[in-house]
FILO-680428 format. One record per residue (C-alpha): x, y, z; residue in three letters. Coordinates in steps of 0.25 Angstrom, whole numbers, padded with zeros to 4 digits, always signed. Layout:
<lolums>
XYZALA...
</lolums>
This chain:
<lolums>
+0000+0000+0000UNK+0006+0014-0003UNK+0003+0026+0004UNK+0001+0039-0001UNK+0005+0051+0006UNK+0001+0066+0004UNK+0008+0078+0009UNK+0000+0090+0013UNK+0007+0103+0013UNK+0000+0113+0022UNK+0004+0127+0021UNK+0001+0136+0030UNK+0007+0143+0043UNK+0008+0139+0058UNK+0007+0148+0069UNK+0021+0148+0075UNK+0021+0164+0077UNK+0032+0170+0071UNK+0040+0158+0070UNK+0047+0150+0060UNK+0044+0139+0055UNK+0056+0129+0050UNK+0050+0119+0038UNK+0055+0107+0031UNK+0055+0111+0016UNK+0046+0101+0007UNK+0053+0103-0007UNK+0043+0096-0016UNK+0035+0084-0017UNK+0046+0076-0019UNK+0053+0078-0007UNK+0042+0073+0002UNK+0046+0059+0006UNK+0060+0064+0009UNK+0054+0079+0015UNK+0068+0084+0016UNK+0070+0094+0030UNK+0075+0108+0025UNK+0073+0117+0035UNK+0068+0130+0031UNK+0063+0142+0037UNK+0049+0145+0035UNK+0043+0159+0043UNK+0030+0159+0049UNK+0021+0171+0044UNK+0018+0181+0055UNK+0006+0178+0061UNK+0000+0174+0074UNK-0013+0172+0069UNK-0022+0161+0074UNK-0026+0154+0061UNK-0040+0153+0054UNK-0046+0141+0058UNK-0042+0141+0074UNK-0054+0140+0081UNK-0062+0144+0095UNK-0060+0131+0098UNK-0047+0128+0096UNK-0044+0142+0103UNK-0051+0136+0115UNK-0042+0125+0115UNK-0029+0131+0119UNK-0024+0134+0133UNK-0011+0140+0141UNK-0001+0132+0148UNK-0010+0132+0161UNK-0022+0125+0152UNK-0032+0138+0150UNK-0039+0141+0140UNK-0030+0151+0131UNK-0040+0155+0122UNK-0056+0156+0122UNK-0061+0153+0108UNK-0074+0159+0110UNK-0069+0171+0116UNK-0058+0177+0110UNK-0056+0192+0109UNK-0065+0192+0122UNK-0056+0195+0132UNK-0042+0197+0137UNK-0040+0180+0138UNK-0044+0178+0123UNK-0036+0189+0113UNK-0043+0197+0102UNK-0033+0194+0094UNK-0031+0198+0079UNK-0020+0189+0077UNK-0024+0178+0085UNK-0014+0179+0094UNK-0018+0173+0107UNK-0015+0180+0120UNK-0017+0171+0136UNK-0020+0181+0147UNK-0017+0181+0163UNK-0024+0191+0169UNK-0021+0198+0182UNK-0031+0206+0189UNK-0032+0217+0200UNK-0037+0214+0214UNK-0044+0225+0219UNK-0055+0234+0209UNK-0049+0247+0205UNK-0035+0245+0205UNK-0032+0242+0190UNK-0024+0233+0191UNK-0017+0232+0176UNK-0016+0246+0174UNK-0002+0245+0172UNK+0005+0232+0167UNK+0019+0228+0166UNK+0030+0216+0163UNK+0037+0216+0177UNK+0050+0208+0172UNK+0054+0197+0180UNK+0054+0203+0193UNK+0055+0189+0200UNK+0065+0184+0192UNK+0057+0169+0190UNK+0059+0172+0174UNK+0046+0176+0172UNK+0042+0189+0167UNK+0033+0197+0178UNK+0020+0207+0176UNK+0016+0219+0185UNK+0003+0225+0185UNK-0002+0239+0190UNK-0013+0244+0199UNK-0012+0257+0202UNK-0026+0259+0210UNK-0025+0248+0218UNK-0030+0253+0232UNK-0034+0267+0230UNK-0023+0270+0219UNK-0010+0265+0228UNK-0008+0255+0216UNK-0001+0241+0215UNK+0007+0234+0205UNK+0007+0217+0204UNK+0019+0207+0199UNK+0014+0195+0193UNK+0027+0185+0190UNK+0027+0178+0177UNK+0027+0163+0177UNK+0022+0151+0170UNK+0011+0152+0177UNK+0009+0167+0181UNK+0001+0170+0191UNK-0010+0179+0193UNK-0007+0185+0208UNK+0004+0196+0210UNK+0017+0192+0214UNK+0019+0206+0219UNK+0011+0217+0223UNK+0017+0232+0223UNK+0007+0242+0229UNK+0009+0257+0229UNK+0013+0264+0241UNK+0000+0275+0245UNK-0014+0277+0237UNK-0015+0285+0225UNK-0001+0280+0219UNK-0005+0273+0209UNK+0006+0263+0210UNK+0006+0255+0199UNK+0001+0263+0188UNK+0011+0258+0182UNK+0021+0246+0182UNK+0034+0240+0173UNK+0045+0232+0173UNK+0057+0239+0178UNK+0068+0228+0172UNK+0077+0227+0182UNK+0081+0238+0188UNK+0091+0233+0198UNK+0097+0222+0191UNK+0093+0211+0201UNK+0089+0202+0189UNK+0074+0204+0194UNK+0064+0213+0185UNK+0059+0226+0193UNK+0046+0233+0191UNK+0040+0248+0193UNK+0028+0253+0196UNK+0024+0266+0194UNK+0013+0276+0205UNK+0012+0288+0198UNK+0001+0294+0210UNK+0010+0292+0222UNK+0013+0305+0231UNK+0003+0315+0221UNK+0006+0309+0209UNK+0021+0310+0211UNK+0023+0295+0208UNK+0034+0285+0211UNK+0038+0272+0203UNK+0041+0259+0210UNK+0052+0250+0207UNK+0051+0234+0211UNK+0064+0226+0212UNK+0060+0211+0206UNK+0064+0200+0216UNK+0062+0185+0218UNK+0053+0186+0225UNK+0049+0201+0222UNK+0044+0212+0232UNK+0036+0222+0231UNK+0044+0237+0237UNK+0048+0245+0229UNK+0062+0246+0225UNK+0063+0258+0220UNK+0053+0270+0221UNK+0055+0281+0210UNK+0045+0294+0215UNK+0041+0306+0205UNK+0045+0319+0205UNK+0034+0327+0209UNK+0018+0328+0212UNK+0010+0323+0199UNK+0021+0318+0191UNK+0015+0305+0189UNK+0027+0296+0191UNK+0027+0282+0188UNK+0014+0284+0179UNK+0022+0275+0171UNK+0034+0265+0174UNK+0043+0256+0163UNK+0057+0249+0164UNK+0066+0259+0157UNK+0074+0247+0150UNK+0089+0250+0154UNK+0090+0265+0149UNK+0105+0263+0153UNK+0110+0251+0150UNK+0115+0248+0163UNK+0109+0234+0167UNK+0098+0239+0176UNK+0084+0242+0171UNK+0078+0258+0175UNK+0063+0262+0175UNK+0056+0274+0169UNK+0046+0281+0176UNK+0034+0291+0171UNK+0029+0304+0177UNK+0020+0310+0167UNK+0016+0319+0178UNK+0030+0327+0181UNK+0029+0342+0178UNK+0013+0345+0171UNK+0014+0330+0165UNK+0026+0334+0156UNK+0029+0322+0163UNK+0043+0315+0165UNK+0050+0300+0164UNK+0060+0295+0173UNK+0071+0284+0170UNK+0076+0277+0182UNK+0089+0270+0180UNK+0091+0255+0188UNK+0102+0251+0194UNK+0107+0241+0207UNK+0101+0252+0216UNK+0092+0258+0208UNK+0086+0273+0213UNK+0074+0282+0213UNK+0081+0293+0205UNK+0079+0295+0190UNK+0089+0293+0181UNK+0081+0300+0167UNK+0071+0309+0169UNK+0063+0313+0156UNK+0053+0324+0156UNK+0042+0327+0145UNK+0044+0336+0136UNK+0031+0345+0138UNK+0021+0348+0149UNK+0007+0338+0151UNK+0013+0328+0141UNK+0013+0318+0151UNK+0027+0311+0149UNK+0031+0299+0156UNK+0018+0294+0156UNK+0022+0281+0150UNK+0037+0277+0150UNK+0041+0264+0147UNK+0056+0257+0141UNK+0057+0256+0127UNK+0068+0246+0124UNK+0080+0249+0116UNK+0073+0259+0105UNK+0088+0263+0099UNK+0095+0251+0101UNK+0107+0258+0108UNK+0107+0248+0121UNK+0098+0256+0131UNK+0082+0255+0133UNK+0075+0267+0130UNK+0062+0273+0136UNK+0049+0278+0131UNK+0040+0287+0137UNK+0027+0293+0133UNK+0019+0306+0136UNK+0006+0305+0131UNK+0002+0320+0131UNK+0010+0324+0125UNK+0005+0336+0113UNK-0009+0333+0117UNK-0008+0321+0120UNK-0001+0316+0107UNK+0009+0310+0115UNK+0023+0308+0113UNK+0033+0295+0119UNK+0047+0297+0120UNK+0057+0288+0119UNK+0073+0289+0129UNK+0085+0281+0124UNK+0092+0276+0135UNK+0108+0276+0136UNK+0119+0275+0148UNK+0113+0290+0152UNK+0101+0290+0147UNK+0094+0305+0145UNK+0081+0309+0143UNK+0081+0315+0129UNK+0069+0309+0122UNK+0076+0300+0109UNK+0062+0298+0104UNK+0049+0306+0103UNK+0036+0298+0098UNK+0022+0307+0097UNK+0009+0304+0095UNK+0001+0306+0082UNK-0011+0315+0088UNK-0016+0321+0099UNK-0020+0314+0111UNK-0015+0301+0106UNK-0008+0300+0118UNK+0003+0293+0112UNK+0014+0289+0123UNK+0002+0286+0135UNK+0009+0272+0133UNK+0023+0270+0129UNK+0032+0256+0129UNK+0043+0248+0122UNK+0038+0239+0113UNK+0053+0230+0112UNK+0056+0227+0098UNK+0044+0225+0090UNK+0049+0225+0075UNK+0063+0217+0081UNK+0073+0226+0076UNK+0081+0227+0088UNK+0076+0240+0094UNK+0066+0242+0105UNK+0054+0249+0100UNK+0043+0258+0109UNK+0027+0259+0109UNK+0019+0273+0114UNK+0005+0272+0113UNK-0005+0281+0112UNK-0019+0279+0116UNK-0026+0293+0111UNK-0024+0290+0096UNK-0035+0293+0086UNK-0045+0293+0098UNK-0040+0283+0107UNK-0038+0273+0096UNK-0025+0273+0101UNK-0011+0269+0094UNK+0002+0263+0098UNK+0014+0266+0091UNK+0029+0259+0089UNK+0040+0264+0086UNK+0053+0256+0082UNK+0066+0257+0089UNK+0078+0260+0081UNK+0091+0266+0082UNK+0085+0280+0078UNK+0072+0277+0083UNK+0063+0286+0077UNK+0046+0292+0082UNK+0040+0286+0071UNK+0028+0275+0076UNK+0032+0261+0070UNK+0019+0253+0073UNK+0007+0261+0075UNK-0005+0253+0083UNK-0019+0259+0083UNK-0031+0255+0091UNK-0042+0248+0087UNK-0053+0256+0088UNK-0056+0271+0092UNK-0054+0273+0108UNK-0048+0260+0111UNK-0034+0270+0115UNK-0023+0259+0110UNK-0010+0261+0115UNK-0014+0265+0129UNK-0005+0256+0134UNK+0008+0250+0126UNK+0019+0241+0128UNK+0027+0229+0124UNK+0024+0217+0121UNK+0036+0208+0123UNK+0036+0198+0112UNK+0021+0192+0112UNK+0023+0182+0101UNK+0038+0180+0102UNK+0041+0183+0087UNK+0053+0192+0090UNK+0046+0204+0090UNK+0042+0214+0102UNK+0025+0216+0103UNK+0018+0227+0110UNK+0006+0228+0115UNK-0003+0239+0118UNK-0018+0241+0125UNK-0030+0249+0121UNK-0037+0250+0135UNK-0052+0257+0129UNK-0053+0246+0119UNK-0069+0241+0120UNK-0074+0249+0131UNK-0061+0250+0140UNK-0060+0235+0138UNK-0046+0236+0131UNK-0038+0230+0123UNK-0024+0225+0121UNK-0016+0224+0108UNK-0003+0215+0105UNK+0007+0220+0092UNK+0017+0210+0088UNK+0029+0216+0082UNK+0037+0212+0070UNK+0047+0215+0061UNK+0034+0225+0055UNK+0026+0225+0066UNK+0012+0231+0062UNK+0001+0237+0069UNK-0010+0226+0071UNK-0010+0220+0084UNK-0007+0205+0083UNK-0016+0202+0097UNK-0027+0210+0105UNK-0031+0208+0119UNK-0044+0213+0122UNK-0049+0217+0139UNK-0059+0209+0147UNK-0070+0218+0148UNK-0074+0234+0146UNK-0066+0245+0156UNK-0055+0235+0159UNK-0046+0246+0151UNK-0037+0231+0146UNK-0025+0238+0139UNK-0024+0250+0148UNK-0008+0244+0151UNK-0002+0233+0144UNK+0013+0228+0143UNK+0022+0216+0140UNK+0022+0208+0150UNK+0037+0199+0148UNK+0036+0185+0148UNK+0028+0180+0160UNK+0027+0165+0157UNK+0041+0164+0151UNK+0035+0159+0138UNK+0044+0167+0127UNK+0033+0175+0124UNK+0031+0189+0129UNK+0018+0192+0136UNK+0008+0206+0138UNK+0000+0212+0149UNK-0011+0221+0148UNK-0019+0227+0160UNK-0035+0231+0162UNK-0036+0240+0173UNK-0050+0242+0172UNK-0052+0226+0174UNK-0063+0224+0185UNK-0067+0239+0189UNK-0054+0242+0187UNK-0047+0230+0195UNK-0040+0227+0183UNK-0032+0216+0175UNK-0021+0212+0168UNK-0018+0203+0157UNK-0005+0195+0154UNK-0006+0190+0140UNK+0002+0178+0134UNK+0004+0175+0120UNK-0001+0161+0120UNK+0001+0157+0105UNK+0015+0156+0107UNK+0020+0143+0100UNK+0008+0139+0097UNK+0006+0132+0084UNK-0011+0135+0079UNK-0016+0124+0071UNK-0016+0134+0056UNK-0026+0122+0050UNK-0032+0107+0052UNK-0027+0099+0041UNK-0036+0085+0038UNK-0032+0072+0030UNK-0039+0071+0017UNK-0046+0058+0021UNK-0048+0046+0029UNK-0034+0039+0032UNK-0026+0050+0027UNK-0016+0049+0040UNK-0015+0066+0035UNK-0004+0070+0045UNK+0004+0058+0045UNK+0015+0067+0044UNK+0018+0083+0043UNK+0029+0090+0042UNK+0034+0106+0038UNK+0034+0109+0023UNK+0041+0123+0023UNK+0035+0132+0015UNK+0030+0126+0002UNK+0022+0135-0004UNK+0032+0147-0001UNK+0022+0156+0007UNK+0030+0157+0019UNK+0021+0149+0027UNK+0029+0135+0032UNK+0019+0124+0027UNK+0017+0108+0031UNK+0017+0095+0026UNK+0007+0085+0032UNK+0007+0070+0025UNK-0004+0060+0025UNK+0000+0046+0023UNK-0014+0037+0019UNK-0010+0024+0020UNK-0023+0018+0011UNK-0019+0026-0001UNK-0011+0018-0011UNK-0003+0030-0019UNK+0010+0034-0019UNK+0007+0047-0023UNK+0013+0059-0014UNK+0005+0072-0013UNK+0010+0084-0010UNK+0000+0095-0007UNK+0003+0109-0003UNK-0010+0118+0003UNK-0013+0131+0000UNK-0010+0141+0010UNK-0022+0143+0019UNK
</lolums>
């Protein structure tokens, strides 16, 4: 009895995200009984979409490493657990919520480093009316099964402080090998403010370090906090502090230098250039923007020119000054460009740090987000212009990176539009690349109307350990105004999604009796495969080969 054998070549692509692909090359017909092994290098087209033909079902079927559901078929888009996702990018959440009603918890969100040094990254979330506006700030340590109870609780020191308005990673400011973080309480002593600074530690405590006071009555200090890279270059990691208050809101910046014993006393101080434009009202680190070895900082000043806005970017260096390097403004008036500034890492991965300012006010609080590329003459030209969705959703309310999301090499960012749908929120995810466009490549959408879900979002390192960067968002307005947060992971990672379901042309066909890589055989730069079905009743010797169409 002879047995005839037919070759199906199926061409098409499989979701590897980014990767590549390494194929056998099938030559011709001829060549099938030897099937020669040549490797090649096939790369995937870029795409993270889930394919036509995945359904509810199958969507229901997938879980996390603890066994819970991942997805909900019949509820996607609903909620903050099931994405609205454009590109079918899929997104687990763990969400962390205030204990006590009215101290919106989540109105500031931050990665906090390892500050426990178990390898984990580490998140720190803001409540700056917890018990009549003394304020409070929570460490939750990463791990491969993180938690949902704080591992360290940081309370502000009298009532209308407003400690924890805002919160970041500090690096390591002392040089202990243990991450640090500060916390900002722009209300403390009539608005003068001070700024906190938490030594990480096994096991970490939770007095301040290092307490860094404002200068004078209203000047708002610590309104807004951020690690200040190394400015320097000297091993230790400093801290730049806001105070958009200082002088009739012309407002000022201050750039704290770490060291062994680090001080109270700043090292850069950086005014506004105008009265009532608010500088310093978001400060952040924005990487390496020039490439000349020292991190740089951006800060905005939303009001500035009626309320245009303008950010403003500082080159670090061995002393470091506080000339502005580069100016960006906004395109109208009150677009409040610069309400929200951050590094964005190095989105288009050409070696240079690149920096994102928001501004919420755009075309009647559409709202935009802008980047603009690093380089060695960095110039105030937007790269990458995001705009909102719809009128009055104020996009670009909060910005900041992303780490890398997908792990394709590329820096993401990630920016929220708190008024979306009623105050509900929203949060959008932009993947960068080599020509990173403007279309968000995920969108995450808030529980429920007033929870303002986007008002502050942020990269939040790598809390499982996983290889793949994680993002936090916060909802203030969560539970008359208990608030929430959200730590997202990007759970497609490795994950290969059946493309199509391919069946045997009849009874005792034994299709898939063997199946292996074909290259790319019809040359559309999609890797393709070769499945064989071997029917032992038939009494041919013929060999078919048949090549699909793309589908």
């Amino acid at each position: 009895m002879k047995i005839q054998t037919k070759l199906y070549v199926i061409t098409g692509m499989i979701l590897m995200f980014y990767s590549v692909a390494f194929a056998d090359l099938l030559k011709d017909k001829t060549e099938m009984s030897s099937f020669p092994h040549e490797d090649a290098q096939v790369k995937q087209a870029k795409s993270d979409s889930l394919p036509e033909g995945v359904t509810d079902d199958w969507l229901n079927t997938l879980r996390d490493e603890n066994g819970n559901k991942i997805i909900d078929g019949d509820n996607i888009a609903k909620s903050p657990q099931i994405p609205e996702d454009p590109e079918g990018d899929a997104f687990q959440r763990k969400i962390f919520s205030g204990l006590n009603t009215g101290e919106n918890f989540g109105v500031s969100v931050s990665n906090a480093g390892d500050v426990n040094g178990d390898g984990y990254d580490d998140i720190i979330i803001g409540a700056s009316n917890y018990s009549t506006n003394t304020g409070r700030a929570y460490i939750y340590y990463g791990g491969l099964n993180m938690g949902t109870v704080a591992n360290v609780i940081l309370t502000g020191s009298a009532t209308n402080n407003y400690f924890g308005r805002s919160v970041s990673a500090a690096g390591d400011v002392n040089g202990d090998g243990y991450s640090d973080v500060i916390v900002g309480a722009y209300g403390y002593t009539s608005s003068t403010g001070r700024a906190y600074i938490y030594f990480g530690g096994a096991p970490m405590n939770n007095t301040a370090d290092v307490t860094m006071t404002g200068e004078t009555t209203f000047n708002l200090f610590g309104i807004s906090v951020s690690s200040a890279g190394d400015v320097n270059s000297d091993g230790f990691s400093d801290v730049f502090v806001g105070a958009n208050g200082f002088n009739s809101s012309t407002g000022r910046a201050y750039i704290f230098l770490g060291g062994v014993s680090m001080n109270n006393t700043a090292d850069v101080t950086i005014t506004g250039e105008a009265a009532n434009i608010k500088f310093g009202y978001s400060v952040s680190d924005a990487g390496d923007v020039n490439g000349d070895g020292y991190s740089d900082v951006i800060a905005g000043a939303y009001d500035y020119s009626s309320s245009t806005g303008r950010a403003y970017i500082y080159f670090g260096g061995a002393s470091m000054n506080n000339t502005i390097d580069v100016t960006m403004t906004g395109e109208t008036a009150f677009s409040n460009f610069g309400n929200s500034v951050s590094g964005a890492g190095d989105v288009n991965g050409d070696g240079y740090s690149d920096v994102i300012a928001g501004a919420f006010g755009y075309n009647s609080s559409t709202g935009r987000a802008y980047i603009y590329f690093g380089g060695a003459s960095m110039n105030n030209t937007a790269d990458v212009t995001m705009t909102g969705e719809a009128s009055g959703i104020q996009l670009g309310q909060s910005v900041s990176a992303a780490g890398d999301v997908n792990c394709d090499g590329y820096s993401d960012i990630i920016t929220g539009a708190n008024v979306f749908s009623t105050f509900t929120g929203k949060v959008y995810v932009y993947f960068g690349g080599l020509s990173m466009d403007n279309s968000p490549d995920a969108s995450i959408t808030g529980e429920s109307t007033g929870n303002q879900f986007g008002y502050s979002v942020s990269y939040a390192g790598d809390v499982n350990a996983d290889g793949y960067s994680d993002v936090i968002a916060g909802a203030f307005g969560y539970g008359a105004n208990t608030g929430r947060a959200y730590l997202f992971d990007y759970f497609m990672k490795g994950h290969i999604i059946p493309e199509i379901t391919m069946t045997g042309e009849s009874t005792n066909n034994q299709f898939g009796s063997s199946v292996s890589k074909a290259g790319d055989v019809n040359g559309d730069g999609y890797s393709d495969v070769i499945v064989g079905a071997m029917d032992i009743l038939q009494i041919s010797a013929e060999l078919t080969f048949i090549s699909a169409e793309k589908y």
